[in-house]
mmCIF file of the N, C-alpha and C atoms, coordinates in Angstrom:
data_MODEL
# 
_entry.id   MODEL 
# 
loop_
_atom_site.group_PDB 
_atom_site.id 
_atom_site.type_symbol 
_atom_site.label_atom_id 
_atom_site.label_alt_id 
_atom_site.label_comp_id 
_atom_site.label_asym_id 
_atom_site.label_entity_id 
_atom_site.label_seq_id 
_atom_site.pdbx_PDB_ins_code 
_atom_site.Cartn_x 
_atom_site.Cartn_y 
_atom_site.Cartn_z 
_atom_site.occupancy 
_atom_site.B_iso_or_equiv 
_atom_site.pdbx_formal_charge 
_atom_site.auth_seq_id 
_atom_site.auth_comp_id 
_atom_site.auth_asym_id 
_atom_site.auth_atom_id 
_atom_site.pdbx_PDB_model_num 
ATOM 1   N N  . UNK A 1 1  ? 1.981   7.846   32.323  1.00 0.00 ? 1  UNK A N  1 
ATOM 2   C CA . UNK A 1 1  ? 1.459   8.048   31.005  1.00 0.00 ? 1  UNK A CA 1 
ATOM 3   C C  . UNK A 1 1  ? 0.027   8.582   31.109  1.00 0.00 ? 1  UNK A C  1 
ATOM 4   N N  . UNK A 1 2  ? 0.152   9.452   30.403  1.00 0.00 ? 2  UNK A N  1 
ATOM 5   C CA . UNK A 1 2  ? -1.009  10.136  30.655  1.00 0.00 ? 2  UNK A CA 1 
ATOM 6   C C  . UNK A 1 2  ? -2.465  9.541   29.223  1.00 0.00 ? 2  UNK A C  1 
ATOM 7   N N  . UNK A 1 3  ? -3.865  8.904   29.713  1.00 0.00 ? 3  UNK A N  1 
ATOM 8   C CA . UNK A 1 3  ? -4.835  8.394   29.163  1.00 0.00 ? 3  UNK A CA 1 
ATOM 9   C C  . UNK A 1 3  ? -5.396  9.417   28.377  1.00 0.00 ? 3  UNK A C  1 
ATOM 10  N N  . UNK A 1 4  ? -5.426  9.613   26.980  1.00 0.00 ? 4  UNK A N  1 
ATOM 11  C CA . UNK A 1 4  ? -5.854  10.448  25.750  1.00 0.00 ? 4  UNK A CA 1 
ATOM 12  C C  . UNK A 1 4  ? -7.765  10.753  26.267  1.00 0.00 ? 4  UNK A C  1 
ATOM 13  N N  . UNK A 1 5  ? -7.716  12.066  25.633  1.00 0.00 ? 5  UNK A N  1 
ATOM 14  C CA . UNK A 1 5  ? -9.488  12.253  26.211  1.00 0.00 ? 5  UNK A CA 1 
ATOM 15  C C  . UNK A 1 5  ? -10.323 11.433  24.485  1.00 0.00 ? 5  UNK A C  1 
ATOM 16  N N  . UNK A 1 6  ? -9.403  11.923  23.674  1.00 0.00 ? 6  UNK A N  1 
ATOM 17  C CA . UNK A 1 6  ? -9.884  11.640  22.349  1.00 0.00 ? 6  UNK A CA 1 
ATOM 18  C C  . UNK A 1 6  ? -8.880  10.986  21.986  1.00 0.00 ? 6  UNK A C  1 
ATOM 19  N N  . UNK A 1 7  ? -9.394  9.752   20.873  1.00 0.00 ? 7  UNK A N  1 
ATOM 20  C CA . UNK A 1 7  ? -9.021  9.310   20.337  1.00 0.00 ? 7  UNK A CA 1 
ATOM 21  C C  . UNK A 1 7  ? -9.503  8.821   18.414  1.00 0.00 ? 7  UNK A C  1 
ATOM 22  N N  . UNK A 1 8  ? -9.423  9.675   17.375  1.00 0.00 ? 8  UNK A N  1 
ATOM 23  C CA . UNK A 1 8  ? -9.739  9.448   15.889  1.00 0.00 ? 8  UNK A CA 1 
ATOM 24  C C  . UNK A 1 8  ? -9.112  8.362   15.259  1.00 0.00 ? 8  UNK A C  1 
ATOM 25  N N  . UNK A 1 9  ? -9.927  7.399   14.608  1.00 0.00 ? 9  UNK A N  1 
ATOM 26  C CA . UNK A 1 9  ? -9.479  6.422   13.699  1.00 0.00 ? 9  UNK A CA 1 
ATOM 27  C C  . UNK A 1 9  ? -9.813  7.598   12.403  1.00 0.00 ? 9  UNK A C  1 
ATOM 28  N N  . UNK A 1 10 ? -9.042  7.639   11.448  1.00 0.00 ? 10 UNK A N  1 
ATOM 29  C CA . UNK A 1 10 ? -9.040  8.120   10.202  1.00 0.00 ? 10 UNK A CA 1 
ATOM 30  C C  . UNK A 1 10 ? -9.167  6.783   9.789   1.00 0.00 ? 10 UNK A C  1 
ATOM 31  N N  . UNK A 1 11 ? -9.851  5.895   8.934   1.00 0.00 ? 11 UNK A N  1 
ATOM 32  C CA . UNK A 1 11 ? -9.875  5.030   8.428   1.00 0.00 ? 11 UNK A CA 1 
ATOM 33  C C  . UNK A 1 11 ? -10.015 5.194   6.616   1.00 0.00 ? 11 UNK A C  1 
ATOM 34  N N  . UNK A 1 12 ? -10.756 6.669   6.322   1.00 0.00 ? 12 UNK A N  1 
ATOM 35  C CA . UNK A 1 12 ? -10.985 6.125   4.872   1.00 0.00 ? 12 UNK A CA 1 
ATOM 36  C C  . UNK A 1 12 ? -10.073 7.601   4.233   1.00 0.00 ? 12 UNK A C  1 
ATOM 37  N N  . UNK A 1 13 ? -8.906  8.243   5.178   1.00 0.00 ? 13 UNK A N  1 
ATOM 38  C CA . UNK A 1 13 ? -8.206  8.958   4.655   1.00 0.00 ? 13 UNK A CA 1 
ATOM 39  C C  . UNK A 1 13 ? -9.323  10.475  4.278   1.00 0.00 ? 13 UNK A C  1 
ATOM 40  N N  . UNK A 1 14 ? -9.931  10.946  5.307   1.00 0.00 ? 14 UNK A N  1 
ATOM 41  C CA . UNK A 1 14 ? -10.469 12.555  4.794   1.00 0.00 ? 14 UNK A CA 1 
ATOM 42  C C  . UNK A 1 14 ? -9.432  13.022  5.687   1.00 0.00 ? 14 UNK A C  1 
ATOM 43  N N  . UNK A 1 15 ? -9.261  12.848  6.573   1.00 0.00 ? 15 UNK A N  1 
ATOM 44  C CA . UNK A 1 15 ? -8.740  13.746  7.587   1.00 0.00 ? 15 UNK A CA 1 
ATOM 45  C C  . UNK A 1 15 ? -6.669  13.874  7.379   1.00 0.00 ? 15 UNK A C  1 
ATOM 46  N N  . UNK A 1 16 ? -6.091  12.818  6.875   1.00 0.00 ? 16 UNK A N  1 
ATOM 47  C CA . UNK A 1 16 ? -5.049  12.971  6.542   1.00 0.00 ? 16 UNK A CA 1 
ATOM 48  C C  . UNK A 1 16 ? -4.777  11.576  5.245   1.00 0.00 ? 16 UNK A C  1 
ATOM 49  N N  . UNK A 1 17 ? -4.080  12.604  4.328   1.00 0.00 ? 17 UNK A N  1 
ATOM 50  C CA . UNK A 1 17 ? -4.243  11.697  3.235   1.00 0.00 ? 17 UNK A CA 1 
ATOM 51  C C  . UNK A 1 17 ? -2.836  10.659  3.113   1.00 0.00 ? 17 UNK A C  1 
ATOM 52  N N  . UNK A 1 18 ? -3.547  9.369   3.825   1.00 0.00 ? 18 UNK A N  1 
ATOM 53  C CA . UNK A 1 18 ? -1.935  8.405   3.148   1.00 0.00 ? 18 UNK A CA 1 
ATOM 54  C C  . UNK A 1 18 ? -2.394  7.877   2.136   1.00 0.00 ? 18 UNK A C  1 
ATOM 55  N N  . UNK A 1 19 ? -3.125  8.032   0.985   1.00 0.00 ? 19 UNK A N  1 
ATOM 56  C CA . UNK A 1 19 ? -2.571  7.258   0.183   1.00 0.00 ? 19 UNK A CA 1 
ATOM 57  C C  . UNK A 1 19 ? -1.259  7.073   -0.930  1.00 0.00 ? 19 UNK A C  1 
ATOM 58  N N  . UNK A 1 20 ? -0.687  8.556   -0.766  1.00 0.00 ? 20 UNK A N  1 
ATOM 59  C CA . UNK A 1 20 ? 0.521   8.958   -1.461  1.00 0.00 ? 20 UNK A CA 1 
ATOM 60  C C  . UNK A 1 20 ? 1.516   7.615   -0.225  1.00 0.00 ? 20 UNK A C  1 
ATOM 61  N N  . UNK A 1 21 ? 1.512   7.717   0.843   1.00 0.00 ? 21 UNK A N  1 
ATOM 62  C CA . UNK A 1 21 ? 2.688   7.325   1.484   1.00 0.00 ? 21 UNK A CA 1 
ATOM 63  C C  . UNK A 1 21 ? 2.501   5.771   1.534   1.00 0.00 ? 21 UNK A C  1 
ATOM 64  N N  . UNK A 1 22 ? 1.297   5.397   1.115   1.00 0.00 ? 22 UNK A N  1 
ATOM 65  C CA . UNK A 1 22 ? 0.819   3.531   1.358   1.00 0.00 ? 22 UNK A CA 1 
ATOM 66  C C  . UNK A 1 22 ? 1.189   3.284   -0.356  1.00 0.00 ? 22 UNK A C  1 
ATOM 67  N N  . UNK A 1 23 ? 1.882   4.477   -1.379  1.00 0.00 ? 23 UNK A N  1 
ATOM 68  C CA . UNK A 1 23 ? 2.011   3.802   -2.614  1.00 0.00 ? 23 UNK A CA 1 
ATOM 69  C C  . UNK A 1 23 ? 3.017   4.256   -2.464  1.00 0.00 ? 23 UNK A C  1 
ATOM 70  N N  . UNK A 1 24 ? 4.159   5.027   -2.069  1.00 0.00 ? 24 UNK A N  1 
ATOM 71  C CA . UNK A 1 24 ? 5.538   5.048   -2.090  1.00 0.00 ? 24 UNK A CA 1 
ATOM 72  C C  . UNK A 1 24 ? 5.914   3.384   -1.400  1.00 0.00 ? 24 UNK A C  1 
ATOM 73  N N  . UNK A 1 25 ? 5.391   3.596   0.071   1.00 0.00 ? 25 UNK A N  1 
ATOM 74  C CA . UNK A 1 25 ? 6.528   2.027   0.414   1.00 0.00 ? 25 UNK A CA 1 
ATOM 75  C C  . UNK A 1 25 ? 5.706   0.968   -0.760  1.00 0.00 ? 25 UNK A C  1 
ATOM 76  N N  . UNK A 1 26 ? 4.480   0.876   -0.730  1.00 0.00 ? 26 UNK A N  1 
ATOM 77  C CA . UNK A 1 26 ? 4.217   -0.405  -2.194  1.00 0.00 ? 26 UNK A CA 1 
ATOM 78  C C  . UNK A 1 26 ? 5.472   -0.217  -2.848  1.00 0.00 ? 26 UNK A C  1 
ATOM 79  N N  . UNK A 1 27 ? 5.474   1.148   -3.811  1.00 0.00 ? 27 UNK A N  1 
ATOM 80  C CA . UNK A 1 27 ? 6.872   0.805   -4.633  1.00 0.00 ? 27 UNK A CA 1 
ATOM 81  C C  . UNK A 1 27 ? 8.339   -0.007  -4.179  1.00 0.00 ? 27 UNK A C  1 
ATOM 82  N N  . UNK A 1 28 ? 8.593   0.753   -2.888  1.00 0.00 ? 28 UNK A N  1 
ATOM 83  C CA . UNK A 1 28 ? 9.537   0.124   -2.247  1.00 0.00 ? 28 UNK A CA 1 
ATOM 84  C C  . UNK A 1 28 ? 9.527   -1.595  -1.979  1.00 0.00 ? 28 UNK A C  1 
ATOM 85  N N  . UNK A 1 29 ? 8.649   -1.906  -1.541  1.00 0.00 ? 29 UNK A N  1 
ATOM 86  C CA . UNK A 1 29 ? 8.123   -3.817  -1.490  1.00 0.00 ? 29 UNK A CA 1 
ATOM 87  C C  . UNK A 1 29 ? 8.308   -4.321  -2.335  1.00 0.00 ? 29 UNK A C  1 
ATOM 88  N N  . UNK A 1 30 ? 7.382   -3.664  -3.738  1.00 0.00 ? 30 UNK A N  1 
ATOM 89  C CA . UNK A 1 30 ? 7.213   -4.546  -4.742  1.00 0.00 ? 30 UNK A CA 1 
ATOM 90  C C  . UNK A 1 30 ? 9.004   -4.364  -5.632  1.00 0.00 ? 30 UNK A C  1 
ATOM 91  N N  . UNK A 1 31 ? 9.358   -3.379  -5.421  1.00 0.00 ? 31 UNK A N  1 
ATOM 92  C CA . UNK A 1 31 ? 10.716  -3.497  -6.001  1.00 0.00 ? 31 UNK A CA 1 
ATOM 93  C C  . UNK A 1 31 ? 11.391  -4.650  -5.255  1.00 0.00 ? 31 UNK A C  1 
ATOM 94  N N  . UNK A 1 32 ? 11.509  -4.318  -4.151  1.00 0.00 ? 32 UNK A N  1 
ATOM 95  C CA . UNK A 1 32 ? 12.764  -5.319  -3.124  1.00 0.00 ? 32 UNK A CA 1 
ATOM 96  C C  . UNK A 1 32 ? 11.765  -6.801  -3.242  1.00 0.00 ? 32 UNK A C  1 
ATOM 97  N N  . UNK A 1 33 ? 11.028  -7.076  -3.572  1.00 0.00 ? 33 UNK A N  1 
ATOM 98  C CA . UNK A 1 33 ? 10.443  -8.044  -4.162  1.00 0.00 ? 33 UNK A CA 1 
ATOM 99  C C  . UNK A 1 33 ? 11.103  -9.003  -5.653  1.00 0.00 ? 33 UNK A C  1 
ATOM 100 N N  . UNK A 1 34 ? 10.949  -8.063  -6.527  1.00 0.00 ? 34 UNK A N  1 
ATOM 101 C CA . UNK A 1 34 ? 11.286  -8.240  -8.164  1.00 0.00 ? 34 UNK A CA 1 
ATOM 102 C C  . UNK A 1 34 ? 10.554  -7.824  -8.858  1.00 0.00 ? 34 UNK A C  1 
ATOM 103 N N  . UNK A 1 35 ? 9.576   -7.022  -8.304  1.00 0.00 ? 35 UNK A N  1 
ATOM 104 C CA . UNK A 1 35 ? 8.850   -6.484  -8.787  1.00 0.00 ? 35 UNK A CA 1 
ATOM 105 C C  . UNK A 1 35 ? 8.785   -4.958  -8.965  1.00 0.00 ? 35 UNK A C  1 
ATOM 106 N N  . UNK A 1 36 ? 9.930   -4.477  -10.268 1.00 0.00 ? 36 UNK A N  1 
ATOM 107 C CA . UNK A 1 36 ? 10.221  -3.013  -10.558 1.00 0.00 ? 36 UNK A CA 1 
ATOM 108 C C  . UNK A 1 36 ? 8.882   -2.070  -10.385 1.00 0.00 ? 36 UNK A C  1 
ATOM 109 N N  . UNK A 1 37 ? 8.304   -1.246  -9.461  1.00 0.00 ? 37 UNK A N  1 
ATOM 110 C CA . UNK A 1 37 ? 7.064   -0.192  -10.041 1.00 0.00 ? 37 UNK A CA 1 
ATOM 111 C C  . UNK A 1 37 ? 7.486   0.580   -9.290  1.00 0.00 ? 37 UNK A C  1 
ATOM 112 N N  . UNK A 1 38 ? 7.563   1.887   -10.033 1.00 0.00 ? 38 UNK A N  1 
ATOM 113 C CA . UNK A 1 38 ? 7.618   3.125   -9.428  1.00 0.00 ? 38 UNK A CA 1 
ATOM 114 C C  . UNK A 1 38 ? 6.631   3.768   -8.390  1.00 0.00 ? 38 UNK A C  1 
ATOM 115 N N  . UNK A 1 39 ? 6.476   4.989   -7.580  1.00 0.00 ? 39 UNK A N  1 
ATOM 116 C CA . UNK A 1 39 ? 5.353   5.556   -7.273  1.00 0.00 ? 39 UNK A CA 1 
ATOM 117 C C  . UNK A 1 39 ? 3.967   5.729   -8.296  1.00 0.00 ? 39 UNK A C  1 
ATOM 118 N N  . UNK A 1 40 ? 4.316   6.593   -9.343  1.00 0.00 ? 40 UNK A N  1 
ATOM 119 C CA . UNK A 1 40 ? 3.266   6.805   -10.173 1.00 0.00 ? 40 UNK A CA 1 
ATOM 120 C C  . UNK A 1 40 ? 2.787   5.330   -10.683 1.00 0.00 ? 40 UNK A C  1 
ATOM 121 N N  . UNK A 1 41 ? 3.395   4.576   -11.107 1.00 0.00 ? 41 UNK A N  1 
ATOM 122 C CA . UNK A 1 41 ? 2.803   3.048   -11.253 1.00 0.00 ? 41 UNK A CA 1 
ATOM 123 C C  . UNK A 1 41 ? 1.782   2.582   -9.821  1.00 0.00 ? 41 UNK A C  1 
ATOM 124 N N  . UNK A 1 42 ? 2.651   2.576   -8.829  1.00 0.00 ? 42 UNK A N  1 
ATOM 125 C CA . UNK A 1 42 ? 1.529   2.510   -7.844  1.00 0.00 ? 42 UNK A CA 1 
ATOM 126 C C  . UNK A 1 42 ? 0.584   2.975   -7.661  1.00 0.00 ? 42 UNK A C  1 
ATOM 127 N N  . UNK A 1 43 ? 0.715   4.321   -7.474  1.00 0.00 ? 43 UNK A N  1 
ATOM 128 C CA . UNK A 1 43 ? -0.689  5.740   -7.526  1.00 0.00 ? 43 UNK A CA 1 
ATOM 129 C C  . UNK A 1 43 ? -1.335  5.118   -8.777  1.00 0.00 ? 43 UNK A C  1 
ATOM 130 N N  . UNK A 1 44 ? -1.151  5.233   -10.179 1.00 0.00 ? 44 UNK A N  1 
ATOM 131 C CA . UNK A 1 44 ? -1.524  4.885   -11.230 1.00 0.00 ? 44 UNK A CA 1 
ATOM 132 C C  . UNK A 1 44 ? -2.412  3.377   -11.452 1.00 0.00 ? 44 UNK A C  1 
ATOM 133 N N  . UNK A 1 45 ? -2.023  2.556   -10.669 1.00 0.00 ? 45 UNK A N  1 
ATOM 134 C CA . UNK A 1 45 ? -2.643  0.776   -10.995 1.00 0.00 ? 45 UNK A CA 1 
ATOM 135 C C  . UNK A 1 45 ? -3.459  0.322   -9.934  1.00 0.00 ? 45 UNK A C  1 
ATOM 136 N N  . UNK A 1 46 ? -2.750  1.150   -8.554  1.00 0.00 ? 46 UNK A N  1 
ATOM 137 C CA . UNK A 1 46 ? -3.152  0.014   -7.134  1.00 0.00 ? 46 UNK A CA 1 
ATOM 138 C C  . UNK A 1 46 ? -4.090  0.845   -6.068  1.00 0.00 ? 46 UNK A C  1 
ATOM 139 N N  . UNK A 1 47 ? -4.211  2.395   -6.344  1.00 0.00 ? 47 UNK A N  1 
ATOM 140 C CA . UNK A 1 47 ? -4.915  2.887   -5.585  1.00 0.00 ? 47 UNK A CA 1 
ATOM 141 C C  . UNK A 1 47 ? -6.144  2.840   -5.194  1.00 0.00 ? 47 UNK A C  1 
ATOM 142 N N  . UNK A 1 48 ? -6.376  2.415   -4.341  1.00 0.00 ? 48 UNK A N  1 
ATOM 143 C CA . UNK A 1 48 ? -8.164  2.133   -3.465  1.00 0.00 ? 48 UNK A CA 1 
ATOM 144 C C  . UNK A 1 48 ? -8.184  0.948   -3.603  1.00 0.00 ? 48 UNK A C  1 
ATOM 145 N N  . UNK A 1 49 ? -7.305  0.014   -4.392  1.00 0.00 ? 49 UNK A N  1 
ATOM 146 C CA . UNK A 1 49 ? -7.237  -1.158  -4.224  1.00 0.00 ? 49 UNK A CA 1 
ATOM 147 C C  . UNK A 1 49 ? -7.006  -2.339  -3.283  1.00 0.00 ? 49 UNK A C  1 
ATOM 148 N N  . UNK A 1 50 ? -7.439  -3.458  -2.899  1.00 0.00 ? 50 UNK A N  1 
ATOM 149 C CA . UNK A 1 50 ? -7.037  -4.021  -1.758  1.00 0.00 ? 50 UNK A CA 1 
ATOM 150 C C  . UNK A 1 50 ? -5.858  -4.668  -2.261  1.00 0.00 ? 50 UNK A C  1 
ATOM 151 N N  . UNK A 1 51 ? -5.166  -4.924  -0.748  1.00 0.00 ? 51 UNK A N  1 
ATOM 152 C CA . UNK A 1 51 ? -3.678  -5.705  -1.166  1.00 0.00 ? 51 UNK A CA 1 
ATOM 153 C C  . UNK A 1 51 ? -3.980  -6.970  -0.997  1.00 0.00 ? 51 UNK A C  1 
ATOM 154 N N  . UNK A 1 52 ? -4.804  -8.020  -1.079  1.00 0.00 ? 52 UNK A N  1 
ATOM 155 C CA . UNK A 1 52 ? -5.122  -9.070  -1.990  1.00 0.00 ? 52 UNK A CA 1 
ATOM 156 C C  . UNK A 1 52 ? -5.071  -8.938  -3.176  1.00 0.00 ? 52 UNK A C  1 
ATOM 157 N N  . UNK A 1 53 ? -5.935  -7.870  -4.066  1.00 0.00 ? 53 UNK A N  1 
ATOM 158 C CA . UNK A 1 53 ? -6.152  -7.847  -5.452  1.00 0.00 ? 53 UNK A CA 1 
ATOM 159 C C  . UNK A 1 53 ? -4.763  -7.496  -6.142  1.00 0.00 ? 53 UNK A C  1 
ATOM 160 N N  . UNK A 1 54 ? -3.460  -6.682  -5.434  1.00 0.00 ? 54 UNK A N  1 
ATOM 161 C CA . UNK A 1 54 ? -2.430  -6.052  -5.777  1.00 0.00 ? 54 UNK A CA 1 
ATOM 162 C C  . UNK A 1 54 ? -1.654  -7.411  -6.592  1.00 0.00 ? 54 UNK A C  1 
ATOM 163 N N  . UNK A 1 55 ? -1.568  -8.171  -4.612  1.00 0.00 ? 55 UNK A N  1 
ATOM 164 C CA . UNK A 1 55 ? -1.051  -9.578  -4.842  1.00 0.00 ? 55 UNK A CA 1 
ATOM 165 C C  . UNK A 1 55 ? -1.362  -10.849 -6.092  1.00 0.00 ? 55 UNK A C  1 
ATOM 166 N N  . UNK A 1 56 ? -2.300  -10.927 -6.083  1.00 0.00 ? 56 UNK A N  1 
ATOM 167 C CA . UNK A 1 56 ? -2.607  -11.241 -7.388  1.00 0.00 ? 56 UNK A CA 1 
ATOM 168 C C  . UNK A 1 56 ? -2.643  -10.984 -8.664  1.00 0.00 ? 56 UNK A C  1 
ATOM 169 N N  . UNK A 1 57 ? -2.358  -9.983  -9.008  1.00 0.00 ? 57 UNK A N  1 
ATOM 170 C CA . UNK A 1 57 ? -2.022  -9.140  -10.153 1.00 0.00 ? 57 UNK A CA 1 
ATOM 171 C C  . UNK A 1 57 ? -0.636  -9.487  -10.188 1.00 0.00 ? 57 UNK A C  1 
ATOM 172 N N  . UNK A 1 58 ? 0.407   -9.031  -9.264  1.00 0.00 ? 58 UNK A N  1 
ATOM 173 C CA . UNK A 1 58 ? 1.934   -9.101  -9.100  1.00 0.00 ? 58 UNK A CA 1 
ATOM 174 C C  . UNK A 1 58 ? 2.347   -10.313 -9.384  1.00 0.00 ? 58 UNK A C  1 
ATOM 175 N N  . UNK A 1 59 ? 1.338   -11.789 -8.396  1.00 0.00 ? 59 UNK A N  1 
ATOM 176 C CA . UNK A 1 59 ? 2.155   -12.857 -8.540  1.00 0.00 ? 59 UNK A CA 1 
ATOM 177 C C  . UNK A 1 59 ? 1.257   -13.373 -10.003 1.00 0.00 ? 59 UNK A C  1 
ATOM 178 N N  . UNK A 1 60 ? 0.164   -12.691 -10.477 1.00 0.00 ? 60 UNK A N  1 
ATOM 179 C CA . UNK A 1 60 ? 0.343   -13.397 -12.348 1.00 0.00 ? 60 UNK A CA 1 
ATOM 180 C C  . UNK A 1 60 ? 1.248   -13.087 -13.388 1.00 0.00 ? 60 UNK A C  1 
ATOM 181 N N  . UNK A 1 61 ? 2.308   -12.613 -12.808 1.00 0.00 ? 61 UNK A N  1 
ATOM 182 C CA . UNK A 1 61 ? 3.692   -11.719 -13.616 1.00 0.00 ? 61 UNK A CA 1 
ATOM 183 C C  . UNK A 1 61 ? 4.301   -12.962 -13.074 1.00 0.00 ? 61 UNK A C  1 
ATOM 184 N N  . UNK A 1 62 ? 4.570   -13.824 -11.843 1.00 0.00 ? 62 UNK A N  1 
ATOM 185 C CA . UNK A 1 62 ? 5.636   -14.727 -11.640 1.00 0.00 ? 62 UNK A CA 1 
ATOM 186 C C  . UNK A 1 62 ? 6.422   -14.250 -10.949 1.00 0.00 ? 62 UNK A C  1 
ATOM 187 N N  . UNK A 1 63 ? 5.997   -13.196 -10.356 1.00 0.00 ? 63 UNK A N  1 
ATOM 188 C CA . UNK A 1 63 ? 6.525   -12.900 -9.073  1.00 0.00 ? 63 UNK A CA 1 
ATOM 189 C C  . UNK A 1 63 ? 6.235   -13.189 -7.660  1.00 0.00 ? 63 UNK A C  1 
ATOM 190 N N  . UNK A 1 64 ? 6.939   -14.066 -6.433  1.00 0.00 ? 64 UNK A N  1 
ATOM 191 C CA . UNK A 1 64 ? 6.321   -14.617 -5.751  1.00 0.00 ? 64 UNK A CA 1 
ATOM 192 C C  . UNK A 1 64 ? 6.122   -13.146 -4.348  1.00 0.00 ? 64 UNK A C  1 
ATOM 193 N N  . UNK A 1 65 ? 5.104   -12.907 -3.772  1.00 0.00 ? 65 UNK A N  1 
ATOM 194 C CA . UNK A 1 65 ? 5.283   -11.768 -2.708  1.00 0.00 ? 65 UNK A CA 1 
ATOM 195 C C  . UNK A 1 65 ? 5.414   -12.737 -1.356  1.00 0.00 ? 65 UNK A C  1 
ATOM 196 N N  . UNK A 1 66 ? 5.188   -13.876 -1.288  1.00 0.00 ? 66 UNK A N  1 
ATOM 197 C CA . UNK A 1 66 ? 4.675   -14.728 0.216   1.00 0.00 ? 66 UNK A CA 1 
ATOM 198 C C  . UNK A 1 66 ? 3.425   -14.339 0.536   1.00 0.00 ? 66 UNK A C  1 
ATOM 199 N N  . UNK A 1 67 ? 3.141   -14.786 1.757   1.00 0.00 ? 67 UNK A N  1 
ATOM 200 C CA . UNK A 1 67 ? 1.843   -15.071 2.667   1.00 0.00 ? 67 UNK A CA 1 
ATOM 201 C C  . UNK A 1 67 ? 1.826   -13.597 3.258   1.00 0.00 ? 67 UNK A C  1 
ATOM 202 N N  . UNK A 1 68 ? 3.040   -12.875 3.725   1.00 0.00 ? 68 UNK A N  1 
ATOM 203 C CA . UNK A 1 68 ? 2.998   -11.808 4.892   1.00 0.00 ? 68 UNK A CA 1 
ATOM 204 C C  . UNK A 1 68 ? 3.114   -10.279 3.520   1.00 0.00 ? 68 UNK A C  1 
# 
């Protein structure tokens, strides 16, 4: 295996943008959860948001997400 010369953390998304793909699977979770939200609901409510603050929002609806 060959040892990388470089290595980039993208951390705040300039260099490649996930935040479209970190609110598609949200949708996916929070559905398979019980918790119906589409993409645009995600993009729309949760973006730049931390997933503490998500979680808390979700479980004051009475929806439980767990610990993980």
């Amino acid at each position: 295996m060959r040892i990388p010369k470089l290595v980039i953390f993208d951390c705040d998304g300039v260099l490649v943008d996930t935040e479209n793909l970190a609110n598609r699977r949200l949708a996916e979770w929070l559905s398979t959860a019980g918790y119906p939200a589409s993409f645009e609901y995600c993009r729309k409510n949760f973006s730049g948001r931390s997933m503490v603050s998500v979680q808390k929002e979700v479980e004051a609806t009475g929806v439980s997400l767990g610990a993980d």
